[in-house]
Structure formats: C-alpha cells, structure tokens
LOTIRO-131882 format. One line per field, with one value per residue: residue in three letters; x, y, z of N, C-alpha, C in turn. Coordinates in Angstrom, 1 decimal. Atoms other than C-alpha are relative to their C-alpha. Example, Ala and Ser with C-alpha at 12.3 -4.5 7.8 and 13.67 -1.06 7.14 Angstrom:
REM LOTIRO-131882
residu (ALA_SER)
n_X (0.9_-0.9)
n_Y (-1.2_-1.1)
n_Z (0.0_0.0)
ca_X (12.3_13.7)
ca_Y (-4.5_-1.1)
ca_Z (7.8_7.1)
c_X (0.9_-0.8)
c_Y (1.2_1.1)
c_Z (0.0_0.8)
//
This chain:
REM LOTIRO-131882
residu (UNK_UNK_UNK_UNK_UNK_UNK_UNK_UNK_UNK_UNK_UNK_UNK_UNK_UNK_UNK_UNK_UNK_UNK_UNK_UNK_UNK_UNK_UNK_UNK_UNK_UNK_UNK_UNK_UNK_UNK_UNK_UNK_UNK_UNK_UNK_UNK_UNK_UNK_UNK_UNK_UNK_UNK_UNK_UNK_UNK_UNK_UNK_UNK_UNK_UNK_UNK_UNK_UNK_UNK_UNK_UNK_UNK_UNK_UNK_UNK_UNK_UNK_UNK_UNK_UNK_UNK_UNK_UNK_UNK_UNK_UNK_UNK_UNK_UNK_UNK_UNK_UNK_UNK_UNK_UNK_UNK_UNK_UNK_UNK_UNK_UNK_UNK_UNK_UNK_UNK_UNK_UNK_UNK_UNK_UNK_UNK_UNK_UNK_UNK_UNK_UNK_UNK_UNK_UNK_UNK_UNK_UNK_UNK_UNK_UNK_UNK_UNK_UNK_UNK_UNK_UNK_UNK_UNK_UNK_UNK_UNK_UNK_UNK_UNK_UNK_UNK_UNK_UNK_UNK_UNK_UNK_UNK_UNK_UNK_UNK_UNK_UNK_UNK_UNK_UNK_UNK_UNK_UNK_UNK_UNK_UNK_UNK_UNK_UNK_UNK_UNK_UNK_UNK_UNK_UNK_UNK_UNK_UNK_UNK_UNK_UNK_UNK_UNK_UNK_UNK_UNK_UNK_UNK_UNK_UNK_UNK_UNK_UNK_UNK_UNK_UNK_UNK_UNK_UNK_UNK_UNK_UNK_UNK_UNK_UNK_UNK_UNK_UNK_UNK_UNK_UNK_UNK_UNK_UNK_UNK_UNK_UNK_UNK_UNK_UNK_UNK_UNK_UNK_UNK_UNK_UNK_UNK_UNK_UNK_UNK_UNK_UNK_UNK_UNK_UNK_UNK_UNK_UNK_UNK_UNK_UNK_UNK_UNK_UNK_UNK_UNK_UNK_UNK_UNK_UNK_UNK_UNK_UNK_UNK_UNK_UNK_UNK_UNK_UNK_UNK_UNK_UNK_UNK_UNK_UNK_UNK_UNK_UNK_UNK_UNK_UNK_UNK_UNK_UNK_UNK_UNK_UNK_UNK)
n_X (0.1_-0.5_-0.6_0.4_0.1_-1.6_-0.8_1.0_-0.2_-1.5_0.2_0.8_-1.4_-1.4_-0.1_1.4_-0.9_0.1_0.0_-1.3_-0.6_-1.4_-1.2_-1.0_-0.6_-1.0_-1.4_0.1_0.7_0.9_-1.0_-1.0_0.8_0.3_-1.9_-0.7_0.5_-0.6_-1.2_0.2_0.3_-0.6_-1.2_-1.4_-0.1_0.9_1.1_-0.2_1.1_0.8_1.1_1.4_1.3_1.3_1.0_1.5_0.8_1.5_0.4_-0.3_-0.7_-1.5_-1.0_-1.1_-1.4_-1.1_-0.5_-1.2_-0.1_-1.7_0.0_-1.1_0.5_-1.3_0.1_1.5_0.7_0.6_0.4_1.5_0.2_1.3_-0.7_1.7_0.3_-0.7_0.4_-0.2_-0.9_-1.5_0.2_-0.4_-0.4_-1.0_0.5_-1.2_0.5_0.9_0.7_0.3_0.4_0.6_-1.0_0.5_-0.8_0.9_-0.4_-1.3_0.5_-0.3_0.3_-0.5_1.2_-0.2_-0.2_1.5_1.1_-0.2_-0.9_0.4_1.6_0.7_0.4_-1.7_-0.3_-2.0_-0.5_-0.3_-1.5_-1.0_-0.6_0.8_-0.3_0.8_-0.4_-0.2_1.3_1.1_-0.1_0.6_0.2_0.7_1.5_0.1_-0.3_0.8_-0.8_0.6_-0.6_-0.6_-1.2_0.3_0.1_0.3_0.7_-0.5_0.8_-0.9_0.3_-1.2_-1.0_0.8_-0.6_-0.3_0.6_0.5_1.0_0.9_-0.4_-0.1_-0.5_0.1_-0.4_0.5_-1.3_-0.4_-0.9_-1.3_-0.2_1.0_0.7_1.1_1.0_-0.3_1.0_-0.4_1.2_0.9_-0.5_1.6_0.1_1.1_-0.9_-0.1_-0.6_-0.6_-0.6_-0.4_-1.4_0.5_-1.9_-0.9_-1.0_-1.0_-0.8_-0.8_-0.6_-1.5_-1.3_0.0_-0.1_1.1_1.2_1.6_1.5_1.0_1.5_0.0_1.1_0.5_1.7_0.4_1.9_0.7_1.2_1.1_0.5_0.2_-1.1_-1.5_-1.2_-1.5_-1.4_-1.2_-1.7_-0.9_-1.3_-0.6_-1.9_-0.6_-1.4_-0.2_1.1_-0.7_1.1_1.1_1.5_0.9_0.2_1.4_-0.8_0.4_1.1_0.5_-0.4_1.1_1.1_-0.6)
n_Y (-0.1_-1.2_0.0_0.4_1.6_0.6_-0.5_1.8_1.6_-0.3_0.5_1.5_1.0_0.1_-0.2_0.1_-0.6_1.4_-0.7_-0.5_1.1_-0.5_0.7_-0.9_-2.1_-0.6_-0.1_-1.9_-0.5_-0.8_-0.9_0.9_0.8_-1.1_-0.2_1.6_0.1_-0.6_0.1_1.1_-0.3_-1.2_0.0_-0.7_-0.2_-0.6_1.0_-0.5_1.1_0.0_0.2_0.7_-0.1_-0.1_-0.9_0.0_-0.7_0.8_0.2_0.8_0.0_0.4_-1.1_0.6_-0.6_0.8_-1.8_0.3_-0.4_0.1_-0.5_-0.1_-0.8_-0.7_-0.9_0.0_-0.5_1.0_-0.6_1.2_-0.1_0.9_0.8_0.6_-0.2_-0.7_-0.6_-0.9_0.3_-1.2_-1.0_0.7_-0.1_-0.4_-0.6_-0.4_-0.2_-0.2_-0.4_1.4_-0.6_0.9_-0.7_0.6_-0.8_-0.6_-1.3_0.3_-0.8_0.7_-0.6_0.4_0.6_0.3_1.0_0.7_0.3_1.2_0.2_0.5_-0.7_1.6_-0.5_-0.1_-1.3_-0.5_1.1_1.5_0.5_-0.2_1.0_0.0_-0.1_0.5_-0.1_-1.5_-1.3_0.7_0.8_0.8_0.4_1.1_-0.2_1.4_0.8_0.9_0.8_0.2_0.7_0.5_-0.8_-1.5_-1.8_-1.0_-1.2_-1.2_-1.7_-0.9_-1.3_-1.4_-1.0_-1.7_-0.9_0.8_0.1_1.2_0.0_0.7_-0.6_1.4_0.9_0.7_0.9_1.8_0.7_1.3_0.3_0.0_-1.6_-0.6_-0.7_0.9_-1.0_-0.9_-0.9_-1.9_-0.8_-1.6_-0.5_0.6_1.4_1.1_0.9_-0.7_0.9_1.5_0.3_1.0_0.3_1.8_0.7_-1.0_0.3_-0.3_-0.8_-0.4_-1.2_0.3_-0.8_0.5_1.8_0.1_0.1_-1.0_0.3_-1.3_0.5_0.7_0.3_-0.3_0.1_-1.7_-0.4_-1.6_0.8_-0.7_0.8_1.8_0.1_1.0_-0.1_0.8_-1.0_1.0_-0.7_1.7_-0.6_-0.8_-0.2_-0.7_-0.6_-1.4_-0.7_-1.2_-1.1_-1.6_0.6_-0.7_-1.5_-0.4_-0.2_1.3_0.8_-0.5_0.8_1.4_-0.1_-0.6)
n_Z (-1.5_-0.1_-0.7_-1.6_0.4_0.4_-1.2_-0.8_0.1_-0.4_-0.8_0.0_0.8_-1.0_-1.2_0.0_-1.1_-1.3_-1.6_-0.6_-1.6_-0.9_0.6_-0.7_-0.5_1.3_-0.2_0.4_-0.1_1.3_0.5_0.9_0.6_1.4_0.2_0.9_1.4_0.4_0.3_1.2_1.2_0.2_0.5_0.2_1.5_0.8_0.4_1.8_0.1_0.7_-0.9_1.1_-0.7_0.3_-0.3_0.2_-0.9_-0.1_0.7_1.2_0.9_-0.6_0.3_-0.1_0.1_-0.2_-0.5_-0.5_-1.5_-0.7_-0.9_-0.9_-1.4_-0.4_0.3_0.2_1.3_1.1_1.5_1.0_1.8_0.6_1.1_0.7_1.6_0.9_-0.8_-1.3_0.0_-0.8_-1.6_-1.4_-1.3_-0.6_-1.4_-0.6_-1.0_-0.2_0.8_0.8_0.8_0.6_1.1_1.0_1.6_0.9_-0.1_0.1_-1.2_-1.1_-1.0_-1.4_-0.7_-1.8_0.0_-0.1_1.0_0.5_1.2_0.9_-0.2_-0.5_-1.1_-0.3_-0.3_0.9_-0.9_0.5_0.8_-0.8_-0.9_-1.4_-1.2_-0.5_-1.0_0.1_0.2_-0.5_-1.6_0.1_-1.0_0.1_-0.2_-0.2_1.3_0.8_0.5_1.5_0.6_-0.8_-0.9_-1.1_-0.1_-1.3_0.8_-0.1_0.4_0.2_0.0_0.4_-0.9_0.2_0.9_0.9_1.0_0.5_1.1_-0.8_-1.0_-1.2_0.7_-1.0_0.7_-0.7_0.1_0.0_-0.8_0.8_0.3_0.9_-0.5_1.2_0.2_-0.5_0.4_-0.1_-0.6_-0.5_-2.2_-0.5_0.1_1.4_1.3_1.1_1.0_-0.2_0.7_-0.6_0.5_0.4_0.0_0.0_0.5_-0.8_1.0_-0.2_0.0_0.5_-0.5_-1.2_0.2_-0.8_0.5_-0.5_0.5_0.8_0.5_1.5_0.5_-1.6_0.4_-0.7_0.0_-0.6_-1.1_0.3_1.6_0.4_0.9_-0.3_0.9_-0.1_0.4_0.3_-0.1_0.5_0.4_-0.6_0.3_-0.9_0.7_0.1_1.7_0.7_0.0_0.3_0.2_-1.1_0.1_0.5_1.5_-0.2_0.3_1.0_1.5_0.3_0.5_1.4)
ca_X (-15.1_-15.1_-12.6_-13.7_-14.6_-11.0_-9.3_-11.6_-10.6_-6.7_-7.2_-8.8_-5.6_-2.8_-3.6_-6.8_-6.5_-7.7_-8.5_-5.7_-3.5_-1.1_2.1_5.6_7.0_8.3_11.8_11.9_10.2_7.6_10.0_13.0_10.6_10.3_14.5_14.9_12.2_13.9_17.3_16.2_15.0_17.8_21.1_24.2_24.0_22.4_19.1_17.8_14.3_11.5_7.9_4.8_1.2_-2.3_-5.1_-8.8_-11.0_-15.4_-16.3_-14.5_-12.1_-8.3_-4.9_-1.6_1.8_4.9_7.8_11.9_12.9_16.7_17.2_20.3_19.4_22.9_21.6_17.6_17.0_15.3_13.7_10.5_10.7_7.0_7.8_3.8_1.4_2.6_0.5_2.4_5.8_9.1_7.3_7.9_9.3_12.3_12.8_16.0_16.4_13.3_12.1_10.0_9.0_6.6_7.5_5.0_6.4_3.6_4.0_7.3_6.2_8.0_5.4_6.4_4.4_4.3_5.2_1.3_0.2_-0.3_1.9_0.5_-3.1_-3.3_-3.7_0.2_2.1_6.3_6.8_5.9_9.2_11.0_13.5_12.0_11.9_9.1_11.1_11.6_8.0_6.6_6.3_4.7_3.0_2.0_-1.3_-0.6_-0.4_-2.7_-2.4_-2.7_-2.6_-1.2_2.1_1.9_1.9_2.6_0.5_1.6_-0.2_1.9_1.4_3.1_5.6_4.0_7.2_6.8_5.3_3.4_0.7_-1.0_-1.2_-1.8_-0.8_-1.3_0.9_0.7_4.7_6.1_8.4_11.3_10.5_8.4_5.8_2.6_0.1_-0.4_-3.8_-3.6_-5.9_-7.4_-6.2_-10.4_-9.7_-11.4_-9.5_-8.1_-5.9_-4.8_-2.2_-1.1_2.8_2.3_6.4_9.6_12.8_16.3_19.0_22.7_24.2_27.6_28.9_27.7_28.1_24.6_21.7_18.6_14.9_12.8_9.2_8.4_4.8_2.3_-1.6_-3.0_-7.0_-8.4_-11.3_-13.7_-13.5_-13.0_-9.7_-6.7_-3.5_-1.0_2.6_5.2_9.0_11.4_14.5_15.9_19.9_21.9_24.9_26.5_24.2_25.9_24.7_23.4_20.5_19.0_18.5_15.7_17.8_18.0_14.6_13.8_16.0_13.8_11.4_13.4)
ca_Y (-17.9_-14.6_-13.2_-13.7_-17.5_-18.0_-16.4_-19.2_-22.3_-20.7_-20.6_-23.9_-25.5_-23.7_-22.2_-23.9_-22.0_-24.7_-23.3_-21.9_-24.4_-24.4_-25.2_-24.2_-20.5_-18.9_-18.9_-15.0_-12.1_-10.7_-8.0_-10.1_-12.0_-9.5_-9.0_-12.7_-12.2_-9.5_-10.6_-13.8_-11.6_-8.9_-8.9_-7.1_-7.1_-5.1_-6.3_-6.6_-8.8_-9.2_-9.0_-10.2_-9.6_-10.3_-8.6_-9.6_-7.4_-8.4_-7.7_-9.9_-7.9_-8.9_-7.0_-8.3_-6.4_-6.6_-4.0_-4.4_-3.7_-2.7_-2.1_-1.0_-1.1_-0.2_3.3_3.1_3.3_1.6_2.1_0.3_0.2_-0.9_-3.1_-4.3_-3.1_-1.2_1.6_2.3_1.1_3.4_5.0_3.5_4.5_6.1_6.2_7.9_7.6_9.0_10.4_8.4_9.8_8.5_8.8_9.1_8.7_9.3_12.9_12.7_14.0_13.2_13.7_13.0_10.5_8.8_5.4_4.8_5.1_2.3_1.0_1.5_2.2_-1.8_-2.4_-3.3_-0.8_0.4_-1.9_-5.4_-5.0_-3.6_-5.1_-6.5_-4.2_-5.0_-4.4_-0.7_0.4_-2.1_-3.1_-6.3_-8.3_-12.2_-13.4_-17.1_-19.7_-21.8_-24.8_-25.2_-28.2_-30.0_-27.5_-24.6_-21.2_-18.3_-15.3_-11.8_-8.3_-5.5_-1.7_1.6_3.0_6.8_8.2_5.7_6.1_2.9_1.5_-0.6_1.0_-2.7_-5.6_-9.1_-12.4_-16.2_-17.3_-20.7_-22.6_-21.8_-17.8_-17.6_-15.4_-17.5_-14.8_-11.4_-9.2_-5.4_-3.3_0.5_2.3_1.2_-2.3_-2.8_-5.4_-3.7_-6.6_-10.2_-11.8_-15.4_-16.3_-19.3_-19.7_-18.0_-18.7_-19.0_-16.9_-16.4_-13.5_-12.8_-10.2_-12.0_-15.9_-16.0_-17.4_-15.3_-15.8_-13.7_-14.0_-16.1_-16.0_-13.8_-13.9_-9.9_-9.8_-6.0_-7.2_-4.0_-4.6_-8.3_-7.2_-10.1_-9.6_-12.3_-11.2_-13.5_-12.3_-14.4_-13.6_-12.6_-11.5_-10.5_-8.3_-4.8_-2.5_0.7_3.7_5.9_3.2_5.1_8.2_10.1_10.3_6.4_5.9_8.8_6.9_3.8_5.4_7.2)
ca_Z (-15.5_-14.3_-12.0_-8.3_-9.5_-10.7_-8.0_-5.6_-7.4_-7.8_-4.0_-3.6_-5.8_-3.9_-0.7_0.4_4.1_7.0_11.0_12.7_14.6_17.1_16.3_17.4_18.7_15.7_15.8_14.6_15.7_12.9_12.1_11.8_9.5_6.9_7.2_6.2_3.0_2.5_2.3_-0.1_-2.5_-2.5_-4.7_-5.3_-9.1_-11.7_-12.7_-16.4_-17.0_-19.1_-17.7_-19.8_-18.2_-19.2_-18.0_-17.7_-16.9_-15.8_-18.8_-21.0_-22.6_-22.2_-22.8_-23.3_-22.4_-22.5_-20.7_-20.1_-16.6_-15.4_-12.3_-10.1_-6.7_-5.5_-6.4_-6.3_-9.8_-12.4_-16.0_-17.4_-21.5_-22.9_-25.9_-26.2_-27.2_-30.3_-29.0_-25.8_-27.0_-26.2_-22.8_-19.7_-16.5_-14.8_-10.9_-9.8_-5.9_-4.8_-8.0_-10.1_-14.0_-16.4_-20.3_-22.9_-26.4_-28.3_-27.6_-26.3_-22.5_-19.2_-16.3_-12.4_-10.6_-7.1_-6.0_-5.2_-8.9_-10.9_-13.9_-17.4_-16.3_-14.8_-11.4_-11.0_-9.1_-9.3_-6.1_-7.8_-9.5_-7.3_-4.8_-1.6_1.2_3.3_6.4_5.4_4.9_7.3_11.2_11.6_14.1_14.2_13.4_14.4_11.4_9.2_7.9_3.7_2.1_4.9_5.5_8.5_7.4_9.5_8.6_9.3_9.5_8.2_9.1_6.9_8.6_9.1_6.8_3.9_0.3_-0.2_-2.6_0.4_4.0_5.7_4.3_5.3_3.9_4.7_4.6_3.9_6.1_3.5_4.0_0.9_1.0_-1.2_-0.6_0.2_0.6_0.4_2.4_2.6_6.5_6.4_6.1_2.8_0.5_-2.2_-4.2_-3.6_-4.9_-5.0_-5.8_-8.0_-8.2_-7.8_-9.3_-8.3_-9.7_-9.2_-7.6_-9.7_-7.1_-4.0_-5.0_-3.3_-4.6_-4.4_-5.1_-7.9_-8.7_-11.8_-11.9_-9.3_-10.1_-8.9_-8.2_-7.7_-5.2_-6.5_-10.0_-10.2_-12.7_-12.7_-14.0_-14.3_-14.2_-15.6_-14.8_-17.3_-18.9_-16.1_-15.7_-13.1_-14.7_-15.0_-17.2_-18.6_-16.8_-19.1_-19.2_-16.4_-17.9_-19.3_-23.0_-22.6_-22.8_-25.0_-28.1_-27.7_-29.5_-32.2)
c_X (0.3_1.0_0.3_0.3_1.1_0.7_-0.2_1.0_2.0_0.3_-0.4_1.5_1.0_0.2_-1.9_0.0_-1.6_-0.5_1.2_0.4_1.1_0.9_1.5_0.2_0.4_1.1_0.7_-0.8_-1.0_1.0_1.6_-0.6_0.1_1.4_0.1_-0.6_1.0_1.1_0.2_-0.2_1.0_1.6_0.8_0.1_-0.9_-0.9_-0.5_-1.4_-1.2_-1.3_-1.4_-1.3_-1.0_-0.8_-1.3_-0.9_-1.7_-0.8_0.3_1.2_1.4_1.1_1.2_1.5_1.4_1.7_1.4_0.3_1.7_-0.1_1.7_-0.3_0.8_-0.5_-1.8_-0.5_-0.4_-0.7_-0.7_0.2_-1.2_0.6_-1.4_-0.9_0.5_-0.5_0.7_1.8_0.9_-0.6_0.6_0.1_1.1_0.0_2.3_0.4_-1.1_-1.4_-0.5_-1.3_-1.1_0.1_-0.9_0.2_-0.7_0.0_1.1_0.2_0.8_-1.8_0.5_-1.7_0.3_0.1_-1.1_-0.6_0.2_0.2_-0.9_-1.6_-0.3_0.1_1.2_0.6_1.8_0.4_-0.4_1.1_1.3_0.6_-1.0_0.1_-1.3_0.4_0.2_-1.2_-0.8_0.5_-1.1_-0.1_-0.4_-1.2_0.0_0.3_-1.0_0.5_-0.8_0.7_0.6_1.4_-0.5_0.4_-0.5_-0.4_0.7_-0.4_1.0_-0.6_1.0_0.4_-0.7_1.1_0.1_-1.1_-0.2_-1.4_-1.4_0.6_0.3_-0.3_-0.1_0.5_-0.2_1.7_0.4_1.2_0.9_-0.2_-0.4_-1.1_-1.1_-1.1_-0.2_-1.1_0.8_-1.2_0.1_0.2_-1.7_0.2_-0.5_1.4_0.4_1.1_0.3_0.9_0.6_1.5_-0.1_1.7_1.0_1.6_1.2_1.1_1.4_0.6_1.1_1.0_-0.1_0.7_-1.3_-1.3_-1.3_-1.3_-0.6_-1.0_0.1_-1.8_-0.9_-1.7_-0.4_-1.8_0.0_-1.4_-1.4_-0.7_-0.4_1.4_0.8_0.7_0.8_1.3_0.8_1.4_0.8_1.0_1.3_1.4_0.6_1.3_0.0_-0.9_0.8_-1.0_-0.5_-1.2_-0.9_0.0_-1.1_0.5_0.1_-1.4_-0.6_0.3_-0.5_-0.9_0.1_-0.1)
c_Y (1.4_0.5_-0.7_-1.5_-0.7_0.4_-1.1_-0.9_0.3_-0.5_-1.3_-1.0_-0.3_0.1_-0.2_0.4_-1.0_1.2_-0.2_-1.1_0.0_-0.8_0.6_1.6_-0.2_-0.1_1.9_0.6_0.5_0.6_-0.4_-1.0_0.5_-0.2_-0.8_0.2_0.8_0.3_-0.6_0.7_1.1_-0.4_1.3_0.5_1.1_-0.9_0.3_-1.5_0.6_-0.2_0.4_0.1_0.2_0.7_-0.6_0.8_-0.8_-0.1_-0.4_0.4_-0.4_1.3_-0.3_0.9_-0.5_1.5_-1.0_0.9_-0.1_0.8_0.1_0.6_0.8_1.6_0.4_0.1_-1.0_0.8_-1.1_0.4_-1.1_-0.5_-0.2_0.7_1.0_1.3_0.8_-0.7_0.7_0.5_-1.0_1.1_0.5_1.2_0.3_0.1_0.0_0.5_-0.5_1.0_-0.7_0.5_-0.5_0.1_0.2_1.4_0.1_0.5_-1.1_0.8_-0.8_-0.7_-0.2_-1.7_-0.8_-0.1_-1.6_-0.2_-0.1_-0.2_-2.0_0.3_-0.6_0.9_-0.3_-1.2_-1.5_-0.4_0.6_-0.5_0.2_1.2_0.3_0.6_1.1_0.7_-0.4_0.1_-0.9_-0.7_-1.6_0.0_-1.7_-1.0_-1.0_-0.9_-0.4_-1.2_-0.8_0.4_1.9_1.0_1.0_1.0_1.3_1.3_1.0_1.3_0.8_-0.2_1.7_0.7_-0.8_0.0_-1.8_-0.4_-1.1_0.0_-1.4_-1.0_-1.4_-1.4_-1.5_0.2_-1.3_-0.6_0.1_1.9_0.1_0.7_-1.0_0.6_1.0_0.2_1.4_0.5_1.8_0.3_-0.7_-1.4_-0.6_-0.8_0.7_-1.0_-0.9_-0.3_-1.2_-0.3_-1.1_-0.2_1.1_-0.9_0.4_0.1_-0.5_1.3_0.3_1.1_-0.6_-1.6_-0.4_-0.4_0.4_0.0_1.6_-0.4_-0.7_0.2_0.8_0.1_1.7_-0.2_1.2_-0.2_1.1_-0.1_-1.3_0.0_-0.8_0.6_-1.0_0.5_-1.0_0.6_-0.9_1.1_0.5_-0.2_0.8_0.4_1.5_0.6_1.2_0.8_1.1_-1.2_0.5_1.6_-0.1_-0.3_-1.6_-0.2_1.0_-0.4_-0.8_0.3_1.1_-0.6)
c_Z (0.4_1.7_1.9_0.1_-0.4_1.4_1.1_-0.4_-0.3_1.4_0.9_0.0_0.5_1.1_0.7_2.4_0.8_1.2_-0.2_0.9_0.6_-0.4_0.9_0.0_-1.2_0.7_0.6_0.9_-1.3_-0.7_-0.7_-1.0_-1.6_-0.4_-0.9_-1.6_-0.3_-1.3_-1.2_-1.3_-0.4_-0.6_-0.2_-1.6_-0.5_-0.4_-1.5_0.2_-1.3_0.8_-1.0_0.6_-0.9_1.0_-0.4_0.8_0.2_-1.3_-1.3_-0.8_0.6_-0.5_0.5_0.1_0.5_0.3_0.3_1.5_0.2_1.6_0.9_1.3_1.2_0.0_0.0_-1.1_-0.7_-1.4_-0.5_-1.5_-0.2_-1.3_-0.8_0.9_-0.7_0.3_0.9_-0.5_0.1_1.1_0.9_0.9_0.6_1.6_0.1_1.4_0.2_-0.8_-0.8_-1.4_-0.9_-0.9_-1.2_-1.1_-0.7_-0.1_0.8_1.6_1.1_0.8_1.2_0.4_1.2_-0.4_0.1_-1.3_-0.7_-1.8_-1.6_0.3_0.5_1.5_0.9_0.7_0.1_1.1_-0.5_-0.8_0.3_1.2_1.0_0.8_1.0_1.4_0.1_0.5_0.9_1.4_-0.4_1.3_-0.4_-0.1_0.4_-1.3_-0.1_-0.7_-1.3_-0.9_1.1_0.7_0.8_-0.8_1.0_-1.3_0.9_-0.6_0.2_0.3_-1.1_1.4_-0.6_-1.2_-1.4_-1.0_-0.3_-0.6_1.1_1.5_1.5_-1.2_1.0_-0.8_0.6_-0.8_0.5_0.5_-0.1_0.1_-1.3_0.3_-1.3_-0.3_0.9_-0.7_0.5_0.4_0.3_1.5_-0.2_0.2_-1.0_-1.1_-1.0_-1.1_0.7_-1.0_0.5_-0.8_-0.2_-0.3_0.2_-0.9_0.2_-0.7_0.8_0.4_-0.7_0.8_1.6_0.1_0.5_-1.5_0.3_-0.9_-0.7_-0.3_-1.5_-0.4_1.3_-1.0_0.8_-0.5_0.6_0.5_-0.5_-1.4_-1.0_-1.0_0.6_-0.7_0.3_-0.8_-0.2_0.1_-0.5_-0.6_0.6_0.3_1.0_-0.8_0.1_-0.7_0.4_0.5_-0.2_-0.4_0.9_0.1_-0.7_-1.7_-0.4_-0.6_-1.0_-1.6_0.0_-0.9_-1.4_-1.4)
//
C-alpha cells in the first residue's frame, strides 16, 4: 500500500473527520489551550528514552533506526545518541540552550545546525522530541470542532510567533476532550501541506520531582504530503530521573564512538 493510501485508511480507523457541529463554548480560550497541552506534557525531571523509527519511502525501500534521547529541560538541553543503523551509530545530536550541534562520528566532525533541519536526513525534526511548547512559538485561534468517531473535537489553527525558530510556520491540530492533541497538519506561510501526523497513543509517566503525572507520546505516524514518505516513531523505554551532567556535552557524545 503506498503511502498516501495508508495514511487514508489510518485516517478512516482513527480520526474519520464528520461536518463541523455545534456544540458547546469552549471553556478556554485557544491560547490557554495550548498552556493546558502544554503543561500535560511537561515535567520537572530529567528525561532519558529510547526512540525506534521506520521509514518508508514511494518507492519501496524502508529504513530502520534507532537513537537514545536525554533530555534536561530545566536547562534546554538534550543529546540524541544513534545506536542503529551501524552506519550512523555514535553521532547524534547536542542542543545546549539555543545552540543545537550535529556529530558525525564517522569522521569525528561537529557541524552547527538550526532547529528547522531535519533529524538524520528523515523527515523528523529536533521538536518531535522535545518538550511541548506550543504556547511559546504559537498564537492560536479556534476553528470550531468536528465530530470523529462519535467524540467532539476542537480544531485549532496555530500561527509562528514572528521571533520563533520553528519547523512549521502554521500549524493546525484536532484536540480531544481530555486535551490530547490526535492530529496535527504542518503547513508552508503558502499554505501548502507539508506533514501530517496522527498520535496513535501516548503514555503516562510519573513525575519523581513533581508527584505529577504527565503524558509522553508512545507511538506518532509522520506523512511528508510531497513525497508520500511515512515514518513511524515509537518512544519506549522511557525514565524520568537525574542524568549526570557531563551527558550533555560534546566529549559525552564523542566517547560513544571510541
């Protein structure tokens, strides 16, 4: 089945989207909308996961990876370690604040990138694994709500914020009565489609510095609307705890590969 045709009957399965119907006032405003996702998906702890992704591209071939993720958002940092394929294994990732490196160990090279490129040459980018903040980079407006499957979903068209590095300038989600977000298109300032993605689950962690329980993706499907490429992203293993911080160094990720 090739991309497009999967993405459909995905659609069809989970979010098969109905006419628009009236239903009650939001509670929220848009903006406080975002806050709430926000908050659900945001902790106090150090973060530490494993993240597994296929890849099909239109013409058939596939491509299987596999990358460690720490993150301490206390501090804006994080660190991608590739593990699969053998290939691309010790490089990865390292964002310090604002600054975000890319680390090839095959020849043993940092170069500096941007928050808009995308991870490992797929069509992933640094924000699918980084904490929510939606509310930062975005203003949002109502678009009314649809009904899938028999439960209301409110939809919601996002703008950038004019000072904000982001990988999709307008954004547009369908959120579920529990403040999940179930699907999100990404669009070109033109308005052309440029990825979909449907959140086929999430999974619900422990904070250990808040006592709070907070939601992390477990599973997100990614269609690139020009090429027809999917990627499914699996996030498992995941661990809220301290991590030692010389894991968020360049010298860190350069002994992986010693």
């Amino acid at each position: 089945m090739n991309p497009r045709a999967l993405l459909s009957s995905c659609v069809l399965a989970l979010c098969v989207v109905l006419p628009a119907v009236a239903g009650a006032a939001p509670k929220e405003s848009a903006d406080e909308l975002l806050r709430i996702i926000d908050k659900k998906m945001s902790f106090a702890s150090d973060y530490k996961g494993v993240v597994r992704m296929r890849e099909s591209r239109k013409d058939g071939t596939e491509k299987a990876m596999e990358m460690h993720v720490y993150r301490r958002d206390s501090a804006q940092s994080f660190i991608f370690l590739m593990t699969q394929p053998s290939n691309m294994a010790g490089g990865g990732y390292l964002r310090i604040g604002k600054n975000l490196w890319e680390y090839n160990a095959s020849v043993g090279q940092w170069e500096r990138t941007t928050r808009r490129a995308n991870i490992i040459n797929t069509i992933a980018c640094e924000s699918d694994f980084d904490r929510s903040r939606l509310s930062e980079d975005y203003t949002a407006k109502d678009e009314g709500s649809e009904t899938i499957n028999g439960t209301v979903y409110r939809k919601v068209f996002l703008t950038a914020r004019p000072d904000k590095e982001v990988n999709f300038q307008l954004l547009r989600l369908w959120v579920d009565p529990d403040y999940n977000v179930v699907k999100r298109i990404g669009y070109a300032p033109s308005g052309k489609t440029l990825r979909t993605d449907l959140i086929r689950g999430y999974q619900r962690i422990k904070d250990p510095i808040s006592g709070q329980s907070v939601l992390h993706y477990k599973e997100v499907l990614e269609v690139e609307e020009e090429e027809g490429t999917q990627l499914v992203v699996r996030y498992e293993d995941v661990q809220l705890a301290p991590l030692d911080p010389n894991i968020f160094t360049k010298s860190w990720l350069e002994g992986r590969s010693r």
